[in-house]
N, C-alpha and C positions, 0 to 999 in steps of 0.2 A: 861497750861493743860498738856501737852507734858510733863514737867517737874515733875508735881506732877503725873502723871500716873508711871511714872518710879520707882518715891520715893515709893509710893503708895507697887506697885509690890515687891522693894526690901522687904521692911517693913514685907509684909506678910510673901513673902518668908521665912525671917528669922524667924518670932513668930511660922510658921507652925513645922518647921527645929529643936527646939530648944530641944524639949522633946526627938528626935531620936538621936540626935547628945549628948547629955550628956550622954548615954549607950556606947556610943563609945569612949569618955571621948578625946570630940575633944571639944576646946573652941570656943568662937563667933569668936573671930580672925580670928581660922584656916579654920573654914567654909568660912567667907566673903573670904580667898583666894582660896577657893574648888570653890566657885560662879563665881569668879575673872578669873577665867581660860574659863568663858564661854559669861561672859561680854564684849560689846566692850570698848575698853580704845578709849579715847578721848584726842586727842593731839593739844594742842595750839601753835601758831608759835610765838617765839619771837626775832623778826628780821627780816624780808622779804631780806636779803642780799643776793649779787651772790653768798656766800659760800652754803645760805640757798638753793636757787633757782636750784644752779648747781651741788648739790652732796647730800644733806638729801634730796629734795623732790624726784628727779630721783630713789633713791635706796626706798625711803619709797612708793612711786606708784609701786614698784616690789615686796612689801611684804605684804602691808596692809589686802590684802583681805584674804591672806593665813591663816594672823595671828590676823585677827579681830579688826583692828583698824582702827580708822577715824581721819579728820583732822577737827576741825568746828569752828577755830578761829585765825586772825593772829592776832599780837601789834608787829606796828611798830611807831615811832616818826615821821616819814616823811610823810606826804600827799601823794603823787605820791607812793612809795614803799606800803605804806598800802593800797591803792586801788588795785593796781598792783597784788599782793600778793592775795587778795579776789578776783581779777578775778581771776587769772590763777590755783587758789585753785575749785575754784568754778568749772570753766570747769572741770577740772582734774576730779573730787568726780563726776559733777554730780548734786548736792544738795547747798544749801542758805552755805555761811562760815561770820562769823562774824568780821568786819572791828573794832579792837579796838585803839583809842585813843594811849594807853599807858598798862604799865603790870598791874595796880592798876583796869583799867576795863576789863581785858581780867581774875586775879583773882576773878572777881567777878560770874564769869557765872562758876555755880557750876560744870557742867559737866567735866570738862578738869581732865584731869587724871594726863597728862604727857604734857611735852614741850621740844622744839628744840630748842638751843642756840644760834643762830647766831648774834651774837650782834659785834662789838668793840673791841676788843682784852683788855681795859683795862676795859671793860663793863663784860666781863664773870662772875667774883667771886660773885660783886654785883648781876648780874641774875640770878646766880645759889642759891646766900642766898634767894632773894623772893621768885624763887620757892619753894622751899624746906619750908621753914616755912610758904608758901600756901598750903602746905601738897602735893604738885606735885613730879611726878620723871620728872629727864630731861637728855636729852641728852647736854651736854656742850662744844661746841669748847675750843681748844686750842688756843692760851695758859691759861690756868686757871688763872694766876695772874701775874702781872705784878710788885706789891707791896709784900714783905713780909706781911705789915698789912691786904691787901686785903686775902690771899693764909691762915693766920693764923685764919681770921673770916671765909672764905668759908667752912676750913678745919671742924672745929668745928661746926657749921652749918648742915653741913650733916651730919658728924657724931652725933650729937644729935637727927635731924631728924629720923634716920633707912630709909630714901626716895635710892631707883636706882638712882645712877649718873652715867652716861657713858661721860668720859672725851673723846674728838673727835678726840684720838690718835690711828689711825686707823691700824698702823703696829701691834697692840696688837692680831688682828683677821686678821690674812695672813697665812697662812700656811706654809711659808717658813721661816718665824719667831721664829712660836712655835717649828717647824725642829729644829732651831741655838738655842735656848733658852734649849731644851728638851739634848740635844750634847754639851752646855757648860754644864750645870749642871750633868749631869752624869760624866763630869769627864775624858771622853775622848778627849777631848780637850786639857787639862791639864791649869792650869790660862792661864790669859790672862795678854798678857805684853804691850798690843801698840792697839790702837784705831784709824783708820783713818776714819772722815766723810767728804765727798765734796758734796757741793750744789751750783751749780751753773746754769746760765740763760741768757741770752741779751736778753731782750724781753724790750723797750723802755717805754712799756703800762703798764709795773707791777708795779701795785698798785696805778698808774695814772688815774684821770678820769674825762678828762677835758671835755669833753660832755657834762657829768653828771654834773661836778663843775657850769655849766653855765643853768642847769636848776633849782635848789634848790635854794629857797629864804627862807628868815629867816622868814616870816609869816607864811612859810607850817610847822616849824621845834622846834620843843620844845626844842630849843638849852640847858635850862639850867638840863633839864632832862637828854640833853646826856651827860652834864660833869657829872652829879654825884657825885662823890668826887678828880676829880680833879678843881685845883685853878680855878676860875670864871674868864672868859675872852671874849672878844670882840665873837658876831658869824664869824665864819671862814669858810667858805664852804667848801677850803681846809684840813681843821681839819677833816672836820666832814664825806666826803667821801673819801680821801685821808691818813686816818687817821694811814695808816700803815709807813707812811714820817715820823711823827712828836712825837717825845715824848713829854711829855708822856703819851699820848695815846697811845703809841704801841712802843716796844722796836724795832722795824722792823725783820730783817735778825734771833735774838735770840728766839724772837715768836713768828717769823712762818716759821721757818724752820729748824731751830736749835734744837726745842722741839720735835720735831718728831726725831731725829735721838737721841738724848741724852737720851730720853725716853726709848730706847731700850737696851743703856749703863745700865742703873739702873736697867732693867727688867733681861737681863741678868748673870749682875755682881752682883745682891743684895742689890748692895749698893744702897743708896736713896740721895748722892747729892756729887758733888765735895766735895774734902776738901780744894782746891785752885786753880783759874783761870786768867792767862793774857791774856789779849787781845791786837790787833793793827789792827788798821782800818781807813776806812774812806769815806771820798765823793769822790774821785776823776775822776769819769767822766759825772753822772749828777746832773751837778747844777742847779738844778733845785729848790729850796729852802726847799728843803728837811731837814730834821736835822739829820737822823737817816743812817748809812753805805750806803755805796752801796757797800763794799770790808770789806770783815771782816776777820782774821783769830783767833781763840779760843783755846789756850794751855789749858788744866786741869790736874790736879792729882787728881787720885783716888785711893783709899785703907781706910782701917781701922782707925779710930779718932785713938786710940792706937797704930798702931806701923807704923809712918812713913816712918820705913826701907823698908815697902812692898807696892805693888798695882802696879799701870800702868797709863800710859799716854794717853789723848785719843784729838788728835789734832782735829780740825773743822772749815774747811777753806771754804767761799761762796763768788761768785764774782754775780753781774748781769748786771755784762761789759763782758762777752765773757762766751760762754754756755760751752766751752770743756770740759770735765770730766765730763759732766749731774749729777747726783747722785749716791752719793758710801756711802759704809759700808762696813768695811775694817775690820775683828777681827784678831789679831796675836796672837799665843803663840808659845814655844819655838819649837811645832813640827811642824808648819805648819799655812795655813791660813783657815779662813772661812769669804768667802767672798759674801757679799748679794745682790750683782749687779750681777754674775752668778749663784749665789745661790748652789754655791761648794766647797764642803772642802777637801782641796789639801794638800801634803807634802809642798806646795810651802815656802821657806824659810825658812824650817826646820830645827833641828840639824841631819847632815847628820854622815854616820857610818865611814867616812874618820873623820873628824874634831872631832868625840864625842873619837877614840880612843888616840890620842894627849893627851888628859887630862883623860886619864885610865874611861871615861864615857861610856853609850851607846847611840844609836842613838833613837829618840823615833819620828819620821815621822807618822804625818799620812794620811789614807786612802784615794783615791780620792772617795768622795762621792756626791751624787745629797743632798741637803738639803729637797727636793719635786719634785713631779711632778706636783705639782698642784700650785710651788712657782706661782708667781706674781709680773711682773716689773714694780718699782713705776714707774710712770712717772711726770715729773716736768709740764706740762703743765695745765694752768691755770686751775685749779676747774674742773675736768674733769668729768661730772656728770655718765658717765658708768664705775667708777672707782669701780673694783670688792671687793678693802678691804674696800670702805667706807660703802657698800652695808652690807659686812659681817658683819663689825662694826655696823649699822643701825638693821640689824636681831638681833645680840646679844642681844644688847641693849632692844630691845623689847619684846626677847624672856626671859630678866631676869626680865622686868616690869612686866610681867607674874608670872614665876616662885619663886619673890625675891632671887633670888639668885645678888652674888654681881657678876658685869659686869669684860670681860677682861682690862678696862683700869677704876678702881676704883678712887673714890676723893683723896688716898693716891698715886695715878702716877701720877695725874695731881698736886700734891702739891710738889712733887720732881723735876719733869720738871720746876716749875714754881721758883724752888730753882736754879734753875742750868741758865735760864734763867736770873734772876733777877743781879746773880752774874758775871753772862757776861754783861749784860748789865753796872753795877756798874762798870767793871772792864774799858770798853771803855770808861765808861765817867768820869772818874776820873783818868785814867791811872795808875791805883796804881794795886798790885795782890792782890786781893780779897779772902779773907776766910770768913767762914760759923762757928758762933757762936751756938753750938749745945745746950747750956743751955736756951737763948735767942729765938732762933731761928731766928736769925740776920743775914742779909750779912753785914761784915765790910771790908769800903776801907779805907787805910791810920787812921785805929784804930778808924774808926769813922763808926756808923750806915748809911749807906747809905736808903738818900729819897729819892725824885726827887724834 
């Protein structure tokens, strides 16, 4: 009844609308988004995971009421998560939220507008094509894809939809970002020649979860829903909560921490993906039967397909055997630095006016500037749910559900990350250097398409 009073009311709404609205020579379209701005959107979870639990629901309980939206459904595969998920939703709102099986019943309850992505890391592409061709928008963790083939069906997918995707790279909405991004592009900075990014950790627990590995049985767990389209294999509990260990379900270190900082490479520089990547790495302090780094370091070149005389280097080195250096983002050009761990742009290693006269040059230093006042220090610490850029990314996102406008971190960021990602990945496990076949849209190691 609830359902059909709604329908009911829209219905009228619009047949009443229709004769005033044609003098003004607005279509059905534009009104249903004139409407759209007054409606509550309705948001379905899919994935009850701690990325969901400890950084979308915290920033989305701090915007919803402002901004007219509700939460009235999770789908998760696991028993335990999906009840969990419907209480602590349930408290939150207030109101009844509905416990779905899977996405195929959580699709069915017409009201859902939009959805939250927390799935699997090789789960995203796949959850973001059913939404989208369920007519939903969705917020989408990173990393987007894992596969070129996954990254090339998602791509296409929403772009044929017209659906908001907001990829969950959340540096795109910082203010200290758009500062560095707004200052390379104008031009005062001058190119960039060198790229340094560092992520590192010692935290024993990341991405381990032996608690949890010891509560999950295979009768609570749709195991073969969560391989999806990877090869069919025994249920693993360690897979299936652990799953940031094990390729290939999860490239580790390249997508999920790597993509955030390389994200920002492309957003800056323009360009949209390496043109060549080595890697060396490896396991060497927990063996814990992990397959995927625990010590990584990632050379690239970037510049123009056409003239490989030009572009820059952009090294990216993460350890999670010893935290020193926390996280950095390091930009050089020949005047100086701009750097996103103090969020200031220094003459620091400039061409100074001693050295530029030598070679009859001048000196081009530049200014010590703040990037913001309002910058923001990532912090490395697990899923931090009062984290203020996922908040901002969470409001964007919602405020372009509204408005259709396309989000700061669109399906074409998150397919360039998932480019650069794929190719570091390729590059470790094959040990070959990796390039990016731009007719194809292929990563190739050792002249061969890289699977898994």
């Amino acid at each position: 009844m609830k359902n059909s009073r709604r329908d009911f009311i829209k219905r009228t709404a619009m047949t009443g609308a229709a004769t005033y609205l044609g003098t003004m020579g607005l279509s059905a379209a534009s009104y249903r988004r004139i409407m759209g701005a007054n409606d509550r959107v309705n948001v379905g979870i899919v994935g009850f995971s701690d990325r969901h639990k400890d950084a979308h629901l915290p920033s989305f309980l701090n915007l919803y009421k402002e901004l007219n939206f509700d939460v009235i459904a999770v789908s998760d595969i696991w028993k335990k998560r999906r009840e969990e998920g419907q209480a602590l939703w349930k408290e939150k709102l207030g109101h009844d939220v509905t416990a779905c099986l899977n996405n195929d019943e959580l699709y069915k309850i017409k009201d859902i507008d939009a959805v939250f992505i927390g799935t699997a890391d090789f789960q995203h592409a796949w959850h973001t094509i059913e939404a989208v061709k369920a007519g939903k928008d969705a917020y989408t963790e990173k990393p987007l894809a894992e596969t070129m083939e996954d990254a090339r069906a998602v791509l296409k997918a929403v772009k044929d939809s017209g659906k908001i995707v907001q990829i969950g790279s959340q540096r795109r909405s910082g203010a200290n970002y758009h500062a560095a991004d707004e200052f390379i592009k104008s031009g005062k900075f001058g190119p960039i020649v060198m790229v340094e990014l560092t992520w590192n950790v010692n935290q024993p627990e990341r991405w381990r979860r032996p608690a949890l590995v010891a509560q999950v049985k295979e009768e609570d767990v749709d195991w073969k829903r969560f391989l999806i389209n990877r090869p069919q294999a025994p249920f693993n509990p360690r897979h299936y909560l652990e799953y940031r260990l094990f390729w290939p379900y999860s490239s580790g270190i390249p997508g999920q921490w790597m993509c955030h900082q390389i994200d920002t490479v492309h957003w800056f520089s323009g360009l949209n993906h390496p043109r060549s990547v080595a890697v060396n790495g490896g396991i060497y302090v927990w063996k814990d039967g992990r397959k995927n780094a625990d010590t990584m370091t990632a050379v690239f070149d970037y510049g123009p397909e056409n003239d490989p005389g030009s572009g820059f280097q952009v090294v990216f080195t993460s350890r999670q055997t010893n935290a020193a250096g926390d996280t950095k983002e390091i930009y050089y050009s020949n005047g100086g630095t701009l750097n996103l761990d103090t969020n200031k742009i220094s003459p620091e290693g400039g061409l100074t006016e001693n050295h530029a006269k030598q070679m009859n040059m001048q000196a081009n230093l530049l200014p010590e500037l703040s990037l913001s006042e309002m910058a923001t220090k990532v912090s490395t610490s697990a899923n931090t749910g009062s984290d203020p850029l996922t908040q901002a990314h969470v409001r964007n996102w919602m405020e372009c559900v509204r408005s259709r406008k396309q989000p700061n971190a669109p399906i074409e960021a998150g397919y360039n990350h998932s480019i650069a990602v794929i190719m570091t990945n390729a590059a470790y496990r094959t040990g070959q250097k990796v390039t990016f076949d731009e007719k194809s849209q292929e990563v190739i190691a050792g002249g061969k398409v890289f699977k898994y």
